[in-house]
BAKETOR-146927 format. One line per 8 residues: number of its first residue (from 1); their letters; for each residue x, y, z of C-alpha. Coordinates in Angstrom, 1 decimal. Each point is the difference from the previous one (the first is absolute). Layout:
BEGIN
NUM> a> X:Y:Z; ...
This chain:
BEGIN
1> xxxxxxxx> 34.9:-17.2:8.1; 2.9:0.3:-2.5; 2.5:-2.4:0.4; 3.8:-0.1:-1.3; 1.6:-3.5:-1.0; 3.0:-1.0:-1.7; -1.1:-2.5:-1.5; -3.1:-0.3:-1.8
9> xxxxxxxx> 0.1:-3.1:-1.1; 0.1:-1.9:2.6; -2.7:1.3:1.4; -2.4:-0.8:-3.5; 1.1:-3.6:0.6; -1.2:-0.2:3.6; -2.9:1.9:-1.0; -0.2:2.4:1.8
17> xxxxxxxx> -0.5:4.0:-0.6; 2.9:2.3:-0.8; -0.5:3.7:-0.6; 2.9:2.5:-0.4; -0.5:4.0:-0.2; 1.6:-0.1:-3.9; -2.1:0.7:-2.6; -0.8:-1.9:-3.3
25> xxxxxxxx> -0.1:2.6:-2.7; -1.8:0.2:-2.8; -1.0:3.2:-2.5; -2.7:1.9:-0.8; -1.2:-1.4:-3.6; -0.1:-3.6:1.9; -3.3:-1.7:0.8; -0.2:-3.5:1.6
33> xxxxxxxx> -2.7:-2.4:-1.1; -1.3:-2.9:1.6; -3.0:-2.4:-0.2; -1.4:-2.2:3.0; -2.4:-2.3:0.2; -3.1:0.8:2.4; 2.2:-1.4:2.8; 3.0:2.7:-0.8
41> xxxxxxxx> 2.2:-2.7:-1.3; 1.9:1.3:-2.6; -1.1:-1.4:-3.5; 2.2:2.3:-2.2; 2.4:3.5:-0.3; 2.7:2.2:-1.6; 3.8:0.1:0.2; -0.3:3.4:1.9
49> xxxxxxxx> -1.7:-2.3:2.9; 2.4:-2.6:-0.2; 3.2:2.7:0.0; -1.3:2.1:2.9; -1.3:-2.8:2.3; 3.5:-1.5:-1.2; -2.2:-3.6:-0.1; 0.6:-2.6:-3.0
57> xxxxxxxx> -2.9:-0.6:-2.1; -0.4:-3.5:1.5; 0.0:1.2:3.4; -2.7:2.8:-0.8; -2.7:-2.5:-2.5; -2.3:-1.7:2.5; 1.1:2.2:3.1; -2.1:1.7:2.3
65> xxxxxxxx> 0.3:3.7:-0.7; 0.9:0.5:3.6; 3.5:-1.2:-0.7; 0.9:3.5:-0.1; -2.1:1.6:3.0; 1.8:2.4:2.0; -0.3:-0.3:3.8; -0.2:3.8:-0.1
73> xxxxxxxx> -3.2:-0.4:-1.3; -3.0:0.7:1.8; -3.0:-2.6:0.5; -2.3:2.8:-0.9; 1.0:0.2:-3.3; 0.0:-3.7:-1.4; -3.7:-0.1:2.1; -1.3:3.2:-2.0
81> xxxxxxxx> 1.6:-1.2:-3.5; -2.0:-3.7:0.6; -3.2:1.5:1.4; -0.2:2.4:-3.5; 0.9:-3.1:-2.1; -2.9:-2.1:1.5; -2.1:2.1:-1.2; 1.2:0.1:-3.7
89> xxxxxxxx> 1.3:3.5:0.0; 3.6:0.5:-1.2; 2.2:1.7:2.7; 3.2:2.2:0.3; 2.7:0.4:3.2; 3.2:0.9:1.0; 1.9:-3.2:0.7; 3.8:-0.8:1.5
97> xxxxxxxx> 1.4:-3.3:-1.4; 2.7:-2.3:0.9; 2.9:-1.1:-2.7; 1.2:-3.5:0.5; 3.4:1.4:1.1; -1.9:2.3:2.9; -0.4:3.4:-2.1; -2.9:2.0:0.0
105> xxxxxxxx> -1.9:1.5:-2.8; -2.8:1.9:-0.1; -2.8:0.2:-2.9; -3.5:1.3:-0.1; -2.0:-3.4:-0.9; -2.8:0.1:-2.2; -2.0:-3.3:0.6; -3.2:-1.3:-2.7
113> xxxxxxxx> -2.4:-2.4:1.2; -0.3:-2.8:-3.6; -1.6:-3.2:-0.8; 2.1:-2.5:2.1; 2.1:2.6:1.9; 2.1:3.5:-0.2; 2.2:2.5:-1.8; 2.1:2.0:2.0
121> xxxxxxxx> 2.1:2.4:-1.8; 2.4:2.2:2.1; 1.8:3.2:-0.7; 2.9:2.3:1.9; -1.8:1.9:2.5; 1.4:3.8:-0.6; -2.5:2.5:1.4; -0.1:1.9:3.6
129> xxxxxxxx> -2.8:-2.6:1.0; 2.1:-2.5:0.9; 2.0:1.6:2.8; -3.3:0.0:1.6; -0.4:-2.9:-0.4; 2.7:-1.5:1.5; 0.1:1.9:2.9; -4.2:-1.1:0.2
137> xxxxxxxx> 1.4:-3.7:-0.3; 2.8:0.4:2.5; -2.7:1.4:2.2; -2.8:-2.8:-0.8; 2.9:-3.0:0.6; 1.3:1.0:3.0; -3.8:0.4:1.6; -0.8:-3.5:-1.8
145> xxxxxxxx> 2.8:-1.5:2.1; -0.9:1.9:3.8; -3.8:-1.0:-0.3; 0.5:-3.4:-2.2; -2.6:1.5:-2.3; -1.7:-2.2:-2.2; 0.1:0.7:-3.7; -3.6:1.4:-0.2
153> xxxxxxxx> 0.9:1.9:3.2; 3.0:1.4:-1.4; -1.7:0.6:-3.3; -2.8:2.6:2.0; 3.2:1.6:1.6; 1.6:0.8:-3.4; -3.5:1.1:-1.2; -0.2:2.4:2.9
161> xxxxxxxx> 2.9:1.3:-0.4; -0.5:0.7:-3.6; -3.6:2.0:0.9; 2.2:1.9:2.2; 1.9:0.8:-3.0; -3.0:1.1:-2.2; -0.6:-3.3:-1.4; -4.1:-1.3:-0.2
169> xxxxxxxx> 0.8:-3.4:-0.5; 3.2:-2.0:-1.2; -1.5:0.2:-3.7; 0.5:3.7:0.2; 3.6:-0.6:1.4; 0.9:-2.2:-2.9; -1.6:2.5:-2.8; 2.0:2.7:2.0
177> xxxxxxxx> 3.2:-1.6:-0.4; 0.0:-1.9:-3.4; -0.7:3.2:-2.0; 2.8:1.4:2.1; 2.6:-2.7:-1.0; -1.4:-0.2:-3.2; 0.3:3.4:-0.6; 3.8:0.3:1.3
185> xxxxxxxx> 1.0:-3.0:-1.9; -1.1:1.9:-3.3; 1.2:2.8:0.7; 3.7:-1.4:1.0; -0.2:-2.4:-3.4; -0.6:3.5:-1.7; -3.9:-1.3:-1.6; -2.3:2.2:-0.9
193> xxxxxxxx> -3.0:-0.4:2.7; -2.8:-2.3:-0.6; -2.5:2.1:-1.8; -3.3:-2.3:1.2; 1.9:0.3:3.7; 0.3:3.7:-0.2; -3.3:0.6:-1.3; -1.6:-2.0:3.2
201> xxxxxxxx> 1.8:2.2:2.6; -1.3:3.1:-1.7; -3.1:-0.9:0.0; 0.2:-1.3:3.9; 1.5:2.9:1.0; -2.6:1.9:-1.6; -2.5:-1.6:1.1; 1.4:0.5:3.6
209> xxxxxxxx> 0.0:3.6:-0.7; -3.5:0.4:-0.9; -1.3:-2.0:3.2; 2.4:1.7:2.3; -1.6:3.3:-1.5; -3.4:-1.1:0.2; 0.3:-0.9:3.6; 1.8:3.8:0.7
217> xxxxxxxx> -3.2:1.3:-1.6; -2.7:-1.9:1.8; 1.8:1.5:3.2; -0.2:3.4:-1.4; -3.4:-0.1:-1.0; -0.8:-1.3:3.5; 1.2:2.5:1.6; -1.5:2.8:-2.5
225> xxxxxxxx> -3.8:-1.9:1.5; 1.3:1.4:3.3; 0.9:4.1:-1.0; -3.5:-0.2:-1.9; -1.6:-0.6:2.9; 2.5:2.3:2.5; -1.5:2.6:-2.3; -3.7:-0.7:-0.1
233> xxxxxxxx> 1.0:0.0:3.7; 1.6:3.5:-0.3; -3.0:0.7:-2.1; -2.8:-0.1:2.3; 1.9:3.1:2.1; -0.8:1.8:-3.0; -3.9:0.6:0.6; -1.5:0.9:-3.2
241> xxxxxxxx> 2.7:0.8:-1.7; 0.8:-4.4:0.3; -2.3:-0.4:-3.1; 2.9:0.8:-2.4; 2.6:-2.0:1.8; -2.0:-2.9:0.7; -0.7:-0.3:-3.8; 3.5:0.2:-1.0
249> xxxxxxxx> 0.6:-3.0:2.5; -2.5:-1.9:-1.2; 1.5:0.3:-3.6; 3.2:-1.2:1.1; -1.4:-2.6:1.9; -1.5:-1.1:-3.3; 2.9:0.1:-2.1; 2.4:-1.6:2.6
257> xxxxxxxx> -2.5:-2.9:0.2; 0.5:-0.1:-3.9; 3.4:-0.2:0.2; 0.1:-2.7:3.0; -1.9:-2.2:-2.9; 1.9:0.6:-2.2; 3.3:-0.9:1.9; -1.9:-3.0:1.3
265> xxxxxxxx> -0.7:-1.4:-3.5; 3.3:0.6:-0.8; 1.0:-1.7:3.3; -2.2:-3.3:-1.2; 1.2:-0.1:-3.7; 4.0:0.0:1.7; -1.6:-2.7:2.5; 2.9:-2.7:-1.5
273> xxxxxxxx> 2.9:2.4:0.8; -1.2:0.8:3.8; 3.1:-1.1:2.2; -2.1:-3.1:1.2; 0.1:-1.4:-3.5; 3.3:0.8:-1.5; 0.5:-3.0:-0.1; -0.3:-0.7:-4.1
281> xxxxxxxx> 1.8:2.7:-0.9; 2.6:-1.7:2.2; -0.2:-3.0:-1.2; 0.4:1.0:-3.5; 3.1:1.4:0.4; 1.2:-2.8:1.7; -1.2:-2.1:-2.8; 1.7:2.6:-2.8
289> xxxxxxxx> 3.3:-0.3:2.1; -0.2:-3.7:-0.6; -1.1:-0.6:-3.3; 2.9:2.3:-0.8; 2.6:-2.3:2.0; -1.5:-3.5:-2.0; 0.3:1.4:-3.2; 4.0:0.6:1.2
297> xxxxxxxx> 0.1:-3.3:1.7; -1.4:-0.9:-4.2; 2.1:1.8:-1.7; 3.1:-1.7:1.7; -1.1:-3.3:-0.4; 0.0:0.6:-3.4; 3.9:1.1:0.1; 1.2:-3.3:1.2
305> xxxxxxxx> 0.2:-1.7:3.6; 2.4:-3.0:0.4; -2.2:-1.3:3.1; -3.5:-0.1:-1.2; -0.3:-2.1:-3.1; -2.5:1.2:-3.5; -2.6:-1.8:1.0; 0.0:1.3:3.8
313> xxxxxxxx> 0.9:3.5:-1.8; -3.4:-0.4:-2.6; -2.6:-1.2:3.6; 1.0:3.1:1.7; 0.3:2.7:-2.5; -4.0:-1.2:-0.8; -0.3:-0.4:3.3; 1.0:3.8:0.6
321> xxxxxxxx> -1.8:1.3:-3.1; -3.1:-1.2:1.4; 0.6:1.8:3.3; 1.2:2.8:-1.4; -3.1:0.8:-2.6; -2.3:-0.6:3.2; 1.6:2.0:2.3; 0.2:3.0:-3.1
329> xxxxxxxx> -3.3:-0.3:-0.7; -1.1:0.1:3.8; 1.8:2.7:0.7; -1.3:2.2:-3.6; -3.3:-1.0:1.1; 0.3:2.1:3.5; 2.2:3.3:-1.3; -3.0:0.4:-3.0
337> xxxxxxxx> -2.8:0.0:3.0; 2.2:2.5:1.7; 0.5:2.1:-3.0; -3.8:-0.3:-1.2; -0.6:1.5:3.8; 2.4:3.1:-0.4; -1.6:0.8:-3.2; -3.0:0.1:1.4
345> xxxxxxxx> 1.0:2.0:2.4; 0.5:2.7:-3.0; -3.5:-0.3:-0.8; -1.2:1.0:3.5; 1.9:2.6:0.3; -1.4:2.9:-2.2; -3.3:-0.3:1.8; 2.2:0.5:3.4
353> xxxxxxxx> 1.8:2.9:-1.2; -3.3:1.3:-0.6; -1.3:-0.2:3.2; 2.9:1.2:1.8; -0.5:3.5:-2.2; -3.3:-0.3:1.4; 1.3:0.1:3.4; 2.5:3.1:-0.8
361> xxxxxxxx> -2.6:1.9:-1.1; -2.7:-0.5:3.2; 3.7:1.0:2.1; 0.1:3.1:-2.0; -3.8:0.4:0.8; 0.7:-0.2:3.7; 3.0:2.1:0.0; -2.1:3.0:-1.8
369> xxxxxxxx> -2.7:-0.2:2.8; 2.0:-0.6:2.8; 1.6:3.5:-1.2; -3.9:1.1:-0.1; -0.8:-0.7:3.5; 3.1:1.6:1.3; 0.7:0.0:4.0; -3.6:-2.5:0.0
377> xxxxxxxx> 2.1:-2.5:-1.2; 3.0:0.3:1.3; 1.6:-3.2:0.9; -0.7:-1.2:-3.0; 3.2:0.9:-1.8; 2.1:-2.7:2.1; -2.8:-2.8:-1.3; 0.3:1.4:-3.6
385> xxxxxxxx> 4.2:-0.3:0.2; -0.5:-3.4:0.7; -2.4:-1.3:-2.1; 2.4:1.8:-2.9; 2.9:-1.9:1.4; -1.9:-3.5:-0.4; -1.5:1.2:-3.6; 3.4:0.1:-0.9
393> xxxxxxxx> 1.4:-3.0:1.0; -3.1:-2.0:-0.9; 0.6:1.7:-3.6; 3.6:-0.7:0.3; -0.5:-3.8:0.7; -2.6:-0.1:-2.9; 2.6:1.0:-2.4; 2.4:-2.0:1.4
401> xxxxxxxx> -2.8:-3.0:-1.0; -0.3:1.0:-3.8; 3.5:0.7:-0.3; 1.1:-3.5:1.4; -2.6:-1.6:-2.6; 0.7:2.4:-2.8; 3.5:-1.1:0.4; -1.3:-3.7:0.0
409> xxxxxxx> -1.2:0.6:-2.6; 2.5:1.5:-2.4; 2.4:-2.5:1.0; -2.3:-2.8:-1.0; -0.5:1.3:-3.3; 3.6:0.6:-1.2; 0.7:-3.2:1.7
């Protein structure tokens, strides 16, 4: 609850909290920087911390970083941010902080698990996402103070509600969202965008193509197994004159079976991408996001900053580098499997084109004898419509495949 006071003041010397609906500001091209120990006390920062929390240096050094938690803040989050740093994975969220005078700020928080604590950088949150999420957090507080929700309880509330959004997990959340602030902070600073960032989402997105295809086909080709055998059904009606027809079925019966392999080794070799196991290529564009922030968070320690002395500036700029090679290297690592997948897929798919010419040409073969019989097989025009219509969207979705890849492709050679 947002509470109006006149003065501030006296309230920070009684200790207690005071929160006022007036923003802190800050811009755009800011980032704050802070180090804790493994305890969250705050070991070290940047003037852009100590101006927008509005805190003296002294009053920051040796602090717990709570000093500036928000009550607007939601258990949930905190729990989630802990629960991922336990487990020495770095973590992203939105979060609402508290200036010493009562303002609010908000900042996207980048936080890396290091020897002896963590680095949290945070930047201006810009992007549509974070409209959801406050309304998510509004929601999430208010049920956290009806049912007296633990943490933990609170945390699987905020995790349901972000399934309900699309979400698989709270890792998928965060990829979601840095690459979205990341990507609306370059753009508003006017940068050109992150090649190695852009590269990853093409190569997702392809990839997500080329399943989503795969899985449209295996459907079709299903469902050709059941006209093949509505006409061998048809067929027996036909008396002697079956012998033809039957034949023809059995041929495409063959050559949709070869095409069902041939999707399904496709289908194994794009295993990785499946929607189950996203996850990497997630992760790596996560990881791009922040290896681009450190190298900023670098770039302006070398510039100057009156609250962090040279030799503070020197442990976490090496600190940083580190980090930031890891994370590129990690994240390289995954893209180049995905890539070496979609160019496989180029080399499967001549022998697929092939078969589906196949497959045209037995259709042509039933259409000529169906015309042969004549009123003996009539019935069978309705079946033959059909099984055009799925040729051609099985032939569609095929292309669609090579043309996704063969795009891949191109794009990763002039790149």
């Amino acid at each position: 609850m947002t509470t109006l006071i006149l003065d501030p003041h006296a309230n920070q010397a009684a200790g207690k909290t005071f929160e006022t609906d007036q923003e802190s500001p800050f811009q755009i091209d800011e980032l704050f920087f802070s180090r804790t120990d493994e305890r969250g006390v705050i070991q070290a920062f940047n003037t852009v911390f100590t101006r927008i929390s509005e805190y003296p240096e002294d009053a920051l050094r040796g602090a717990p970083h709570k000093l500036i938690r928000h009550s607007d803040m939601p258990k949930a989050v905190f729990w989630l941010i802990w629960d991922t740093l336990k487990s020495g994975k770095p973590v992203s969220g939105y979060v609402k902080n508290r200036a010493r005078s009562g303002k609010y700020y908000w900042v996207y928080a980048l936080i890396l698990p290091i020897p002896g604590g963590y680095l949290s950088v945070r930047m201006k949150p810009t992007s549509p996402t974070l409209g959801k999420v406050q309304a998510l957090y509004k929601s999430i507080l208010q049920q956290e103070r009806d049912k007296a929700l633990s943490p933990k309880d609170s945390a699987a509330l905020l995790m349901q509600n972000l399934t309900a959004l699309g979400f698989e997990d709270y890792s998928d959340f965060q990829a979601h969202a840095i690459v979205a602030e990341f990507q609306a902070r370059e753009r508003q600073l006017g940068r050109t965008p992150l090649a190695s960032l852009t590269k990853a989402l093409e190569v997702a997105e392809a990839q997500r193509t080329i399943c989503n295809r795969i899985v449209t086909i295996m459907a079709e080709l299903a469902q050709g197994a059941i006209y093949i055998l509505n006409m061998k059904l048809k067929a027996t009606k036909l008396g002697r004159d079956r012998a033809a027809i039957d034949a023809i079925s059995n041929n495409y019966d063959l050559i949709l079976a070869d095409i069902k392999s041939g999707i399904t080794r496709l289908g194994t070799l794009m295993s990785d991408a499946s929607t189950a196991n996203f996850r990497q290529s997630k992760e790596s564009q996560f990881l791009l996001c922040a290896s681009g922030i450190m190298s900023e968070v670098v770039d302006t320690f070398a510039k100057g900053d009156e609250a962090m002395t040279q030799a503070e500036k020197d442990r976490e700029s090496a600190c940083l580098d580190v980090l930031q090679d890891a994370y590129v290297t990690q994240s390289n690592d995954v893209v180049a499997r995905m890539e070496n997948e979609c160019r496989q897929v180029l080399g499967r798919m001549d022998s697929l084109r092939q078969t589906l010419l196949g497959l045209s040409a037995v259709r042509v073969s039933l259409r000529v004898e169906t015309h042969r019989l004549g009123e003996k097989a009539k019935g069978l025009d309705s079946l033959i419509a059909d099984i055009d219509e799925s040729h051609k969207r099985v032939q569609q979705d095929l292309e669609d495949v090579f043309e996704t890849a063969a795009r891949l492709q191109s794009a990763i050679t002039c790149s």
